[in-house]
Each structure stands twice: as structure tokens, then as C-alpha cells.
C-alpha positions as CSV (number, residue, x, y, z in Angstrom):
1,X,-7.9,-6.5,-33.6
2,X,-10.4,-9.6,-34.1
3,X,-10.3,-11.9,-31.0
4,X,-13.0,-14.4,-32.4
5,X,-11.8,-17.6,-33.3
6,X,-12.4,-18.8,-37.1
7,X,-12.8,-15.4,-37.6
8,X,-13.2,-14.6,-41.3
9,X,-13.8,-18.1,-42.7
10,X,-17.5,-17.9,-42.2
11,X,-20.3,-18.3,-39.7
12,X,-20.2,-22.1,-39.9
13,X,-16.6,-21.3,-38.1
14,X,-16.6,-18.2,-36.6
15,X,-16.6,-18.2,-32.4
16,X,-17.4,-22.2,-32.4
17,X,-16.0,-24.4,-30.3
18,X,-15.8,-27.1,-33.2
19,X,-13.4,-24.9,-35.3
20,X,-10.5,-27.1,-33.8
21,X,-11.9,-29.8,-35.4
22,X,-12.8,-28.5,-38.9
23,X,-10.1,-29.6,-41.7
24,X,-12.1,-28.4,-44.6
25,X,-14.7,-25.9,-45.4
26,X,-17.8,-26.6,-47.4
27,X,-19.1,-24.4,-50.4
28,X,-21.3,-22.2,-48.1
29,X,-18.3,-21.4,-45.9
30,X,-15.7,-21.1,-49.7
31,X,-18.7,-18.8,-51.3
32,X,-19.0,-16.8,-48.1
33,X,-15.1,-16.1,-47.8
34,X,-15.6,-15.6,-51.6
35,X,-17.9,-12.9,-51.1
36,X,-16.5,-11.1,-48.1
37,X,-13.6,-10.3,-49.5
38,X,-14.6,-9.4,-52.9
39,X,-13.2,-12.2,-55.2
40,X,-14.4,-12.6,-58.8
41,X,-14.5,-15.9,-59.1
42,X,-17.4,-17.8,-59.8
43,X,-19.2,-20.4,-58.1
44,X,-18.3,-22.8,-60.8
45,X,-14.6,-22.0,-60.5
46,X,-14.9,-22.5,-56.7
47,X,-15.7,-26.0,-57.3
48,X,-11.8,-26.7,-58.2
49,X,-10.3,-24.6,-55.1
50,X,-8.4,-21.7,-57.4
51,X,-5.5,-19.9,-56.3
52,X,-5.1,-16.3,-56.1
53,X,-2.0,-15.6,-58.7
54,X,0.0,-12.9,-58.2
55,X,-0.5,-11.7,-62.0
56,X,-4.2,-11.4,-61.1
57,X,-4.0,-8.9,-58.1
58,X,-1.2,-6.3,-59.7
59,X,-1.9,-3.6,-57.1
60,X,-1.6,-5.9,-53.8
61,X,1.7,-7.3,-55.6
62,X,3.1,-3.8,-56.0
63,X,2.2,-2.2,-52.6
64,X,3.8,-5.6,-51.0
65,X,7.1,-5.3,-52.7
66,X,7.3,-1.5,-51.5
67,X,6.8,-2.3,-47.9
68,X,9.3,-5.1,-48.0
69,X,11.9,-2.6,-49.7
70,X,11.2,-0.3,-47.0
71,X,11.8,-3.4,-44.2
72,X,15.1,-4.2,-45.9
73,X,14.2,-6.9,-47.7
74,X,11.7,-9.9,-47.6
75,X,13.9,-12.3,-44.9
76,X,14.4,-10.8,-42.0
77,X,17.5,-11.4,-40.4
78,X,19.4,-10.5,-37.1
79,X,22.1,-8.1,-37.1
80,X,24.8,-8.5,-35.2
81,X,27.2,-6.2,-34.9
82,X,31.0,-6.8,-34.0
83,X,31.6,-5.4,-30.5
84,X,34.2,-3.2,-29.2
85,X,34.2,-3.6,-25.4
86,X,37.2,-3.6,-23.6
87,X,37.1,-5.9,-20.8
88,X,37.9,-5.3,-17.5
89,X,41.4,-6.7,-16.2
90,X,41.7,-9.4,-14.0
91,X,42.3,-6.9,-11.2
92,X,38.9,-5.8,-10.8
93,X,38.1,-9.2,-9.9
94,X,41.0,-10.3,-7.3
95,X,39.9,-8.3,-4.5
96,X,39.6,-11.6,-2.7
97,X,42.2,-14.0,-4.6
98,X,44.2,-13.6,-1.2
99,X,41.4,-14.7,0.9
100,X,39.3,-12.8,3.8
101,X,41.5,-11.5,6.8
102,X,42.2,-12.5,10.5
103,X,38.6,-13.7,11.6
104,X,36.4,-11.9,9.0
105,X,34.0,-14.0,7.7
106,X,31.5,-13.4,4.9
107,X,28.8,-14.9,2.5
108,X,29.0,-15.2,-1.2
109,X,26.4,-13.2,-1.9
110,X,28.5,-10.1,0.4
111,X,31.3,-10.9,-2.0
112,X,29.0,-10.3,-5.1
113,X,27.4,-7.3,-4.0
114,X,31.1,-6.2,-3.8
115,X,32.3,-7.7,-7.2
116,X,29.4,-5.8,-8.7
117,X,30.2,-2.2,-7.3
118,X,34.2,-3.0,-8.7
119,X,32.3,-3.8,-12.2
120,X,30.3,-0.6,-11.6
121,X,33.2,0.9,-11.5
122,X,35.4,0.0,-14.1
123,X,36.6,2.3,-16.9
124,X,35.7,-0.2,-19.6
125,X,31.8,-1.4,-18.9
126,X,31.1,0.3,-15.8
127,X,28.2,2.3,-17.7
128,X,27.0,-1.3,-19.4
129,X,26.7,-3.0,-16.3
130,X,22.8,-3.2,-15.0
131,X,21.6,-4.5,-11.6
132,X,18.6,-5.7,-11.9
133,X,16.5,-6.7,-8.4
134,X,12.5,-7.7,-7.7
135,X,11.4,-7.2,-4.5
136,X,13.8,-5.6,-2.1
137,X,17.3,-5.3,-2.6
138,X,18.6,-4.7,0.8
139,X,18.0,-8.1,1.5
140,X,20.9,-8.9,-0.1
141,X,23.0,-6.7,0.6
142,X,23.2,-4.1,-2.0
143,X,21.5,-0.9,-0.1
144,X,25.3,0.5,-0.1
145,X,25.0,1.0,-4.1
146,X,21.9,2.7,-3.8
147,X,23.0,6.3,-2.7
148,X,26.1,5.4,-4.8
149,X,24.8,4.3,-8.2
150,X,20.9,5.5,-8.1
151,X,17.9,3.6,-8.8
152,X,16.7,4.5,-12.0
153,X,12.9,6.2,-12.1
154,X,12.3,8.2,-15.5
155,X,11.0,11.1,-13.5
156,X,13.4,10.9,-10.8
157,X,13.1,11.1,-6.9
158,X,9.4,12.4,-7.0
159,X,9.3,11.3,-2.5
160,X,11.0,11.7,0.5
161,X,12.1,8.6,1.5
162,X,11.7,7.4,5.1
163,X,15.3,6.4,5.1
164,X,16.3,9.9,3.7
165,X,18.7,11.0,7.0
166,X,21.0,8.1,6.2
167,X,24.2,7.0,4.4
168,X,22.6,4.4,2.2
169,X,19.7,6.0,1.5
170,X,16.7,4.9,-0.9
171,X,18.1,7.5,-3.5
172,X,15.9,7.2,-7.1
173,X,17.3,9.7,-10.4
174,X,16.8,9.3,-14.0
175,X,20.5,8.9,-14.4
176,X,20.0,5.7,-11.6
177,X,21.8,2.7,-13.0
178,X,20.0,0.1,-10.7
179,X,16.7,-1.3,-11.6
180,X,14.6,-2.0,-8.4
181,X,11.3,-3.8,-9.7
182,X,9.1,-4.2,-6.6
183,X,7.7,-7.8,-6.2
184,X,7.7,-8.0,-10.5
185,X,9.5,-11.0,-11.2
186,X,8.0,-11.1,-14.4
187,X,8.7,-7.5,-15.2
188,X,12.3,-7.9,-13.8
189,X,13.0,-10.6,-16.4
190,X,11.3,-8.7,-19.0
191,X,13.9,-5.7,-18.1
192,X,16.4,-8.3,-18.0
193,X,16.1,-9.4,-21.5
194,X,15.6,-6.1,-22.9
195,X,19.2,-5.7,-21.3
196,X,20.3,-9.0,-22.2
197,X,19.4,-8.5,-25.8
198,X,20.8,-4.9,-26.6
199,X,23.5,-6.0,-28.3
200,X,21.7,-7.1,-31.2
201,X,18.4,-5.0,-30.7
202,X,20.5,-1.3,-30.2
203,X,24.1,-2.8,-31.6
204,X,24.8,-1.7,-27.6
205,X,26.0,-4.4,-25.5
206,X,24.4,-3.9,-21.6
207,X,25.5,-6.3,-19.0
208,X,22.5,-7.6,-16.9
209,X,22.9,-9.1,-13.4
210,X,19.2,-9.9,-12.5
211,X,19.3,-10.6,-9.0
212,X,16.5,-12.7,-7.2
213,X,15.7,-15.1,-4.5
214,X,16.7,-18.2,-6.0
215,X,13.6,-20.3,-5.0
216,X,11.3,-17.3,-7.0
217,X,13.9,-17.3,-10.2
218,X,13.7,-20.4,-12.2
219,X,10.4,-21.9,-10.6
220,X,8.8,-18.9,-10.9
221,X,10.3,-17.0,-14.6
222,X,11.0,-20.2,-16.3
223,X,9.3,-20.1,-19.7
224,X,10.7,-16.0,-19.6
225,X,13.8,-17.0,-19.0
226,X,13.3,-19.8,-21.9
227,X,11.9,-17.1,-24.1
228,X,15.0,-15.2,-22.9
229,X,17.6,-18.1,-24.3
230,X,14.9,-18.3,-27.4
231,X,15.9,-14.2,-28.2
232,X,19.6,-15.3,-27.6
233,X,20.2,-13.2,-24.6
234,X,23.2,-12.7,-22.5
235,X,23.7,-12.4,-19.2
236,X,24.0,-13.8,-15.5
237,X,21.1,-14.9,-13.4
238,X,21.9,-14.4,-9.7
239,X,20.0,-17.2,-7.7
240,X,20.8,-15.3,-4.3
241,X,20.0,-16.7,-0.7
242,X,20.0,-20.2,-2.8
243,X,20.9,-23.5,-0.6
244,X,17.3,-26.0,0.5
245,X,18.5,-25.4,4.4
246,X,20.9,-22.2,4.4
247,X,17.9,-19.8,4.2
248,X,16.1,-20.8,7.0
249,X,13.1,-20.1,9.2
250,X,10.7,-19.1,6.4
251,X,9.6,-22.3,5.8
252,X,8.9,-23.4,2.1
253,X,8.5,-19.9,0.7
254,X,12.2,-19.6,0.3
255,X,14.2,-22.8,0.5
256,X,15.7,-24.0,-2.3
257,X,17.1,-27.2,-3.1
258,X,16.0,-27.0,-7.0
259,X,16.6,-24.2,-9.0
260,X,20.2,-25.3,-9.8
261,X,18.2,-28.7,-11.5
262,X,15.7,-26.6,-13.3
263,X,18.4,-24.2,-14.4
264,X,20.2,-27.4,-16.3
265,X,17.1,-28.2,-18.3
266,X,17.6,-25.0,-20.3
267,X,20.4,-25.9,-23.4
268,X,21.6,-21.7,-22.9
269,X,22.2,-21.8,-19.5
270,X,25.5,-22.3,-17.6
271,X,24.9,-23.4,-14.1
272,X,27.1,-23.0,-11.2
273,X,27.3,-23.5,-7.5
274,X,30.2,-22.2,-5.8
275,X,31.7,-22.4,-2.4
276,X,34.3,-19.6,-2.3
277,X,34.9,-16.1,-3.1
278,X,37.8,-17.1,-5.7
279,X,35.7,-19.0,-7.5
280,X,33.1,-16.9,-7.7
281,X,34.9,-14.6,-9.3
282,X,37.1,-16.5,-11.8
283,X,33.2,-18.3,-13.0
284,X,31.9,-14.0,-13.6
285,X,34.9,-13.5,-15.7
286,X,34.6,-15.9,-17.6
287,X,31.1,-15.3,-18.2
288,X,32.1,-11.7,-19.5
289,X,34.9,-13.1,-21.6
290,X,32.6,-15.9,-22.9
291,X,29.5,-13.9,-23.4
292,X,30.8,-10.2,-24.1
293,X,34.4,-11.0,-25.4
294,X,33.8,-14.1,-27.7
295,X,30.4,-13.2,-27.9
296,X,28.5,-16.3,-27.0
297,X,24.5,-16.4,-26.5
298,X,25.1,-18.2,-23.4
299,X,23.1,-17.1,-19.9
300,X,24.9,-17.8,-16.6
301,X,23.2,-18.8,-13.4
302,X,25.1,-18.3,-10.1
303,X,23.6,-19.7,-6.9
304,X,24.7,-17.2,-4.3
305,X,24.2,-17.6,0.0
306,X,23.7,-15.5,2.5
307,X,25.8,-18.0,5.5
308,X,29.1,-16.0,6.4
309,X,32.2,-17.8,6.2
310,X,35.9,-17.2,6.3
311,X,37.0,-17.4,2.4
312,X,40.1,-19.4,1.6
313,X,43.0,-17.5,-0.6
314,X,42.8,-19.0,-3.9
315,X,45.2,-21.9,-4.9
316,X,47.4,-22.0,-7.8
317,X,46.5,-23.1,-11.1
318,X,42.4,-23.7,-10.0
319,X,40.8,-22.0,-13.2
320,X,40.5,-24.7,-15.5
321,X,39.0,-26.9,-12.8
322,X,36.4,-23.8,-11.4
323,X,35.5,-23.7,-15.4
324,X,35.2,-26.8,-16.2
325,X,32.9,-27.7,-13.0
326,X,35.1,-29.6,-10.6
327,X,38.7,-29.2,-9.0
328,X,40.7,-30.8,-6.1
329,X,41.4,-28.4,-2.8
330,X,43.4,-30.7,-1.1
331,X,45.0,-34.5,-1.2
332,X,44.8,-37.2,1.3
333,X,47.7,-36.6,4.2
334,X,50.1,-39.5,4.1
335,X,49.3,-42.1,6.6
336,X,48.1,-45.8,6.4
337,X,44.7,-45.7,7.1
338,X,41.7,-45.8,4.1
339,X,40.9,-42.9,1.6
340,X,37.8,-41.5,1.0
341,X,37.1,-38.8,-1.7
342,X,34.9,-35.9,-0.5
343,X,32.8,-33.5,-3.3
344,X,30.9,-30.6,-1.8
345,X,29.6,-27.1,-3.3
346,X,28.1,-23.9,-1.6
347,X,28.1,-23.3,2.1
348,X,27.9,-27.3,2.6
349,X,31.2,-27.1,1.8
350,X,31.6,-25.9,5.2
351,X,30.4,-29.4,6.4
352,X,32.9,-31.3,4.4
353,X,35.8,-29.9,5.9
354,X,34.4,-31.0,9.5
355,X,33.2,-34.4,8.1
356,X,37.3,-34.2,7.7
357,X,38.0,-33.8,11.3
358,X,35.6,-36.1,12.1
359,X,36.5,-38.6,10.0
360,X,40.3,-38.6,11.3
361,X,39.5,-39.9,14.8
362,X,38.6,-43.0,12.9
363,X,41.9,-43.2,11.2
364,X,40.6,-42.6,7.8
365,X,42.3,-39.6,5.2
366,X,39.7,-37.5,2.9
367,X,40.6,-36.0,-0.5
368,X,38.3,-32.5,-0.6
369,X,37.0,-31.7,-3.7
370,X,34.9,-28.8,-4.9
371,X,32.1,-29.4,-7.2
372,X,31.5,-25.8,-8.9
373,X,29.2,-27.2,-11.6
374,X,27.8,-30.8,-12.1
375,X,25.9,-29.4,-14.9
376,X,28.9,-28.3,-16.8
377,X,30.6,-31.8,-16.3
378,X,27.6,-33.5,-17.2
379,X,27.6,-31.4,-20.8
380,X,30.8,-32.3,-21.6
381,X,30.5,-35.9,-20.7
382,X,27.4,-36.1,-22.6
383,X,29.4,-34.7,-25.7
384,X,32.4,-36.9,-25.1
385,X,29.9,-39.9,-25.3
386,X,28.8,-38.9,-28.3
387,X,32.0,-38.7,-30.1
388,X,33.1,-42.3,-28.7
389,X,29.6,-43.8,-30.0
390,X,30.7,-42.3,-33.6
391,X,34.0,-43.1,-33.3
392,X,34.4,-47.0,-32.0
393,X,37.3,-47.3,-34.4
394,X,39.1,-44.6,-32.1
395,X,40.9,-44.7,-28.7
396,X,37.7,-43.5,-26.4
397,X,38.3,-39.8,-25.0
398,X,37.7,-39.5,-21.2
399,X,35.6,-36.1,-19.6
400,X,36.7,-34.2,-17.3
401,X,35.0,-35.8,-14.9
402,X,36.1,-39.1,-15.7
403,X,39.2,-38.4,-15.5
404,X,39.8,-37.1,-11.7
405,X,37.0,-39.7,-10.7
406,X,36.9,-42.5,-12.8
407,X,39.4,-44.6,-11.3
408,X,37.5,-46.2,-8.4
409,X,40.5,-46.5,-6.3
410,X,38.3,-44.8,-3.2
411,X,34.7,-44.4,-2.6
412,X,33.5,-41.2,-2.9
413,X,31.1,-39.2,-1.2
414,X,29.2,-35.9,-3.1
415,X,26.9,-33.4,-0.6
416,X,24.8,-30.5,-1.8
417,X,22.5,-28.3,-0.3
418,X,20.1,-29.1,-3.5
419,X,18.3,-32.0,-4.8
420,X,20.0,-35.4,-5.1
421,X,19.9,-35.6,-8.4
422,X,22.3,-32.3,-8.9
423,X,25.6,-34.2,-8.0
424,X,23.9,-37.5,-9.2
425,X,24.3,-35.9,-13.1
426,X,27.5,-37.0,-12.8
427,X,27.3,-41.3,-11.4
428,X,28.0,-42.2,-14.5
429,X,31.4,-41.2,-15.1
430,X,32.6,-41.8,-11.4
431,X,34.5,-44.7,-10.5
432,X,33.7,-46.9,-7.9
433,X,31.3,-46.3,-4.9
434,X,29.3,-43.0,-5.2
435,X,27.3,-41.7,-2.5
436,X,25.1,-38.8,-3.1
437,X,23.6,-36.5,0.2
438,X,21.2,-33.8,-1.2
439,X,17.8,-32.4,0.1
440,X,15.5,-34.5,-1.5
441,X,11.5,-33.0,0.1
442,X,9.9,-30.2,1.5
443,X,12.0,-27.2,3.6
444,X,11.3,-26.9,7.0
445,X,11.6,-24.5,9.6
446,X,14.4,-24.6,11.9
447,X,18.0,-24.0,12.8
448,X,20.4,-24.8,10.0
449,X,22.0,-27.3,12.5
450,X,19.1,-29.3,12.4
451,X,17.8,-28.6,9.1
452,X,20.8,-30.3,7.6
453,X,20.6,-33.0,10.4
454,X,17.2,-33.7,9.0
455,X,18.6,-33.9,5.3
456,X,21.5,-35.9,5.9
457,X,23.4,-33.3,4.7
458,X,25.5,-32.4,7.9
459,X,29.0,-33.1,9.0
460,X,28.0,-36.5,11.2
461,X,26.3,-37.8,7.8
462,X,28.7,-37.0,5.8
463,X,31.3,-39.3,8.1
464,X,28.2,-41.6,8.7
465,X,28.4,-42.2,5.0
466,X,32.1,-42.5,4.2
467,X,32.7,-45.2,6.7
468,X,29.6,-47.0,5.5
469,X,31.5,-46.8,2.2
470,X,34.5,-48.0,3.6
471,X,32.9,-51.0,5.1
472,X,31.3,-51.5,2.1
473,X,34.5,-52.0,0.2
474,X,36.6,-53.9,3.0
475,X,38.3,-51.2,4.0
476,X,36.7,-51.2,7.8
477,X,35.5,-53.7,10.2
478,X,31.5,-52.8,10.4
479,X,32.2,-52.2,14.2
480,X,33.6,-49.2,13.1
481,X,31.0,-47.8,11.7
482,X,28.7,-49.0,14.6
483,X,31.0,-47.0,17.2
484,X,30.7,-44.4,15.4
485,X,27.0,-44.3,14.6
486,X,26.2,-44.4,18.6
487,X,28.5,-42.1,19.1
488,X,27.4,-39.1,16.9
489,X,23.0,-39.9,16.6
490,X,22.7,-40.9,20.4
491,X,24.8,-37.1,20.8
């Protein structure tokens, strides 16, 4: 292999830093290529730039046909064969469609670690299915699949492990299914898309879950997980311990409060933030049906967390609204006194539903919402605006989004544990007065309490904010919203 720059076009070129510049060659540098490669023409013929015709070099003509007969022909093209999976029924993902028990709480990331050992053992993909993980996967969770499953090592277990006396055990095998990388992020992708791609590349469809600490997945893999979408992978991208204040006392190295934002810059990726263990769920089924039933070169990024909760049974009729990025939990009681709407996503949904207590001593009635993807209601609204500015002649369609929120009849308060501008995607199709609470700024080290006192993202701002809203419409006296203000901050 030649690494010099310009090389082959002559010594006036060759290894110079001026070869960026240079738009044409002189004679010297035209006689020179002339002569290194053997040409017979002569200087005189130079002097009108001739074309090598094919008719003129038989031999190169012949041997290049040959090896394009032997490549199957002289486009190449991508072969795509129909696949025959049979999907899992919607069993093996209901294990928690009737909610945790008594006073059992758990995270969503506990929830996927169980999802994935029902997918791992399934009759119709089990095999397929490949856990990916850099750096250590015990973090989240998933040491019990380890003595279970295997980690796969070509050679197999070639150490004793120090953990080798117990249940979960650090067990590597050549038959291993998991893939446990090391601190590799670049070669984890790399193995991801190598899964990702398989059902064009080996006509075998794998199905990759590539499992990370959010704040070290799209900040640090971006332009492989770009190159990923570019090869028409598919798969799902677990951002796990995600949330700018839920992981907390490590300081910058893990909070994240971005990733969800990055991962909406990327025209392959579906994006999604979920609260419960329903939803998270119903969104990985319908990534397998989307990407490995209809076949769509679609990647799906799930922000997981690791704050333990109790998880709600799931409510009728919800899918659509998990799907399609936004749904209602629960109405306003009846009563007299002023309506706000409250939109919350992740663990911070947690903080909503006390913003709701809270916000009752004051006489006010919340609608709760969850927010399960901005980015997906910000696609579609995008595309619905499209068609309306090609179509004034037509009655203008309404997004999703438009039309649970367009109305204005309350004001309505959105809180993440990302950046503001995640739930802001959205502003434009909302009616009324919007209020956005996100974790605009560095992470800091502390209790999540008072991380998310810091942010504004905590149950006294989020009733801090909907009475401000209130008085901002006429709905309450500003006295109100003094009261309460020296009530909660001087507490």
C-alpha cells in the first residue's frame, strides 16, 4: 500500500503539501505519468490530453470484464433476503403488564435485564438475540445471565475466575451468547453492527442489544453509530443508567442529560424515554415487529435507569399513545378549581405524581401525561407540516401531538431528567402556555434530592411552575403562588 500523498502523478506532486492546491499538471508531471506507466503516446499527442480507449488496451479490457463476471456483475448491489423469523408472542413480553407486587419496587433497567433473558429464551429468536456490553456488565444488572447464557470467548474459559464459587459466576465458552467487550466502546459498536447488519451481510438476521452507559453511547460512538445507520443496521441501543441526576455521585463522568438529544440528530434512530415497565416493553416489541417483522432499517435507542420504583399495571388501550410518543395516564378529578396538564418521562415521572399531591392543597386538578418520545412526535409533526405546506387547498391534518395538546384550554407543564430542549421539540404544536423543566448544565455530585432541587426538576418546581402558570393565565391570585413559594424554598 502507497501512503504518500500525490503519489503516482509525479515528483512535482508527490508528498507535497501544495498537492491540495494543484488543479492541473504541467507537461513534466503529464510526460512523467506518461513514462511511469509505459504509455505510447507521444510528447506531441500529450499536448491535446488523449484518452486511453478501451479498443487500445485489449488485454486490460478482457481481464476487467472476467473479474467483474466473477463479482456478479459490474453494479454492486445489496441482497436482501426475505426473512423467516417467527416472532415471539406478546407473552414473552407481559411479565409485567399487571404491574410489580405488594411493595416491590424496581428500575427499568432490572426490568430489561429481565425482558432480555425471556427473549433469550424464546423458541423463535432466542438463538438470534445478542447482548452486547463494554465495560462491566454487572453494573447493570445482568451478572444473573452470565452463568446462564455464557460470555462468548473463541477459546473458551482459558482462567479461573475469582468469582468461580458462586451462582452468577463470570462463566466464558465458545458457545457464550453474550458479548462482554471490556472498556471497548468502539469495538462494542463495531460488534454491534456486525450483528446489526447480518441480515444482509449472512442473509441471517441477529438481534443486537448493545448495552452501555448512556452518557459514553452517543457522545462517545456517534459517527459509529452514524456509519451504523449509513450500513442500514438494525437493532436497539440501550442508553442504561441514563437520567442528568438519577445516576449520581460520579460527578460528570456519568450524568446524562443529552444523549436522548444527540440520538434525534440521527434520521435512523428511534428515540425513547420511558417511565414504566409496560411501556418499556410494548416500545421493544415493536421494535422487533418494526425492524425484524416488516423489516425496517430503523435503530432503536432506549434510555434505561437504574432508580427502583413500584411499576404501575398497564392501562387499557395505551399502545398507540406509547408508539406514537405520548399518552394520557390519568384525567383531571372533578372539582372546581384550575387544571394544569402535567408531561413527564423516566424516573422524573416519579416527581410529577407528587407535584400532584402537592399541587391539590392549593386547590388545583393535574392531568398526568407520559411523554415516551418527543422525538417521535416531533417526526411526525415535522411530516404533517410538510403535507399542509403542499396542500393549502386541503383541510390541514393535525399530529399527534397537536391533537391531545393543541387546544390551550390549560397550561401545561413538561419535566425531564435531560436537556430542555428534549421536551421543547414539541412547543410548537402545544397549545397555550408551555413550561419546560430539564437539566440544562454541568452534573453535579450529590443526592438525587438535591440534584434535582438544583435543576428545577423536582416535585416543589414542578408545583412552583404550574401555579406560576396559573397566575399567568388568571386562573390564581399571585398570592397564591407567593404562599406557596415561602412555603416549599424557605423548607
Amino acid at each position: 500500500m502507497r501512503t504518500t500523498k500525490g503519489h503516482g502523478i509525479g515528483p512535482s506532486f508527490a508528498g507535497k503539501n501544495s498537492t491540495h492546491g494543484k488543479k492541473k499538471a504541467d507537461m513534466d508531471s503529464i510526460q512523467w505519468m506518461r513514462d511511469d506507466m509505459s504509455l505510447d503516446f507521444t510528447d506531441e499527442q500529450l499536448e491535446s490530453y488523449p484518452y486511453i480507449l478501451p479498443k487500445s488496451v485489449p488485454a486490460v479490457v478482457e481481464y476487467a470484464k472476467a473479474r467483474r463476471a466473477a463479482l456478479d456483475g459490474f453494479v454492486p448491489k445489496r441482497l436482501i433476503h426475505k426473512s423467516t423469523l417467527t416472532l415471539p408472542k406478546h407473552e414473552t413480553y407481559s411479565a409485567f403488564d399487571e404491574g410489580t407486587k405488594g411493595k416491590s419496587e424496581v428500575s427499568t433497567t432490572m426490568v430489561f435485564v429481565r425482558l432480555m433473558r425471556s427473549l433469550m429464551k424464546s423458541e423463535e429468536i432466542g438463538s438470534l438475540i445478542v447482548p452486547i456490553i463494554p465495560d462491566e456488565g454487572r453494573t447493570f444488572g445482568m451478572d444473573p445471565l452470565f452463568s446462564e447464557f455464557g460470555l462468548y470467548h473463541p477459546k473458551g474459559q482459558l482462567y479461573k475466575p475469582v468469582d468461580h464459587k458462586v451462582l452468577m459466576k463470570y462463566k466464558e465458552s465458545s458457545q457464550g451468547q453474550i458479548f462482554e467487550e471490556g472498556i471497548n466502546e468502539a469495538g462494542a459498536t463495531s460488534t454491534f453492527i456486525a450483528s446489526a447488519t447480518s441480515y444482509a451481510t449472512h442473509a441471517c438476521p441477529t438481534i443486537p442489544f448493545y448495552i452501555f452507559y448512556s452518557m459514553f453511547g452517543f457522545q462517545r460512538v456517534a459517527d459509529l453509530i452514524w456509519s451504523a445507520a449509513d450500513q442500514r443496521a438494525r437493532g436497539f441501543l440501550m442508553g442504561a443508567t441514563s437520567g442528568r441526576t438519577t445516576l449520581n455521585g460520579e460527578g460528570l463522568q456519568h450524568q446524562d442529560g443529552h444523549s436522548l438529544l444527540m440520538a434525534h440528530t440521527n434520521p435512523a434512530v428511534r428515540a425513547w424515554d420511558p417511565a414504566f415497565a409496560y411501556e418499556l416493553a410494548t416500545i421493544i416489541e415493536h421494535g422487533i415487529e418494526e425492524m425484524y417483522g416488516q423489516e425496517k432499517d430503523l435503530l432503536y435507542y432506549i434510555a434505561i435507569y437504574n432508580e427502583n420504583h413500584p411499576m404501575p399495571p398497564k392501562p387499557k388501550d395505551v399502545d398507540e399513545g406509547i408508539i406514537r410518543g405520548l399518552y394520557r395516564l390519568r384525567g383531571a378529578p372533578q372539582g372546581d378549581g384550575p387544571v394544569v396538564r402535567l408531561i413527564a418521562s423516566g424516573p422524573i415521572m416519579l416527581q410529577a405524581f407528587e407535584a400532584v399531591e402537592l399541587l391539590e392543597e392549593f386547590g388545583v386538578r393535574c392531568e398526568i401525561w407520559s411523554a415516551t418520545s418527543y422525538g417521535e412526535l416531533r417526526r411526525e409533526g415535522l411530516e404533517v407540516n410538510r403535507w399542509n405546506r403542499q396542500n393549502p387547498d386541503k383541510d390541514p391534518k393535525q399530529p399527534w401531538a397537536q391533537q391531545h395538546l393543541g387546544s390551550g384550554i390549560y397550561p401545561t407543564i413538561a419535566v425531564s431528567d435531560n436537556m430542555a430542549a428534549v421536551p421543547d421539540m414539541i412547543r410548537q404544536w402545544v397549545g397555550g402556555d408551555y413550561t419546560v423543566l430539564g437539566t440544562d448544565g454541568f452534573g453535579k455530585s450529590d443526592t438525587r434530592p438535591a440534584l434535582r432541587r438544583f435543576f428545577e426538576i423536582d416535585a416543589v418546581s414542578v408545583t412552583l411552575a404550574a401555579l406560576s402558570a396559573l397566575v399567568r393565565d388568571g386562573s390564581l391570585d399571585a398570592e397564591v403562588y407567593a404562599t406557596a413559594e415561602k412555603k416549599f424554598i424557605s423548607s
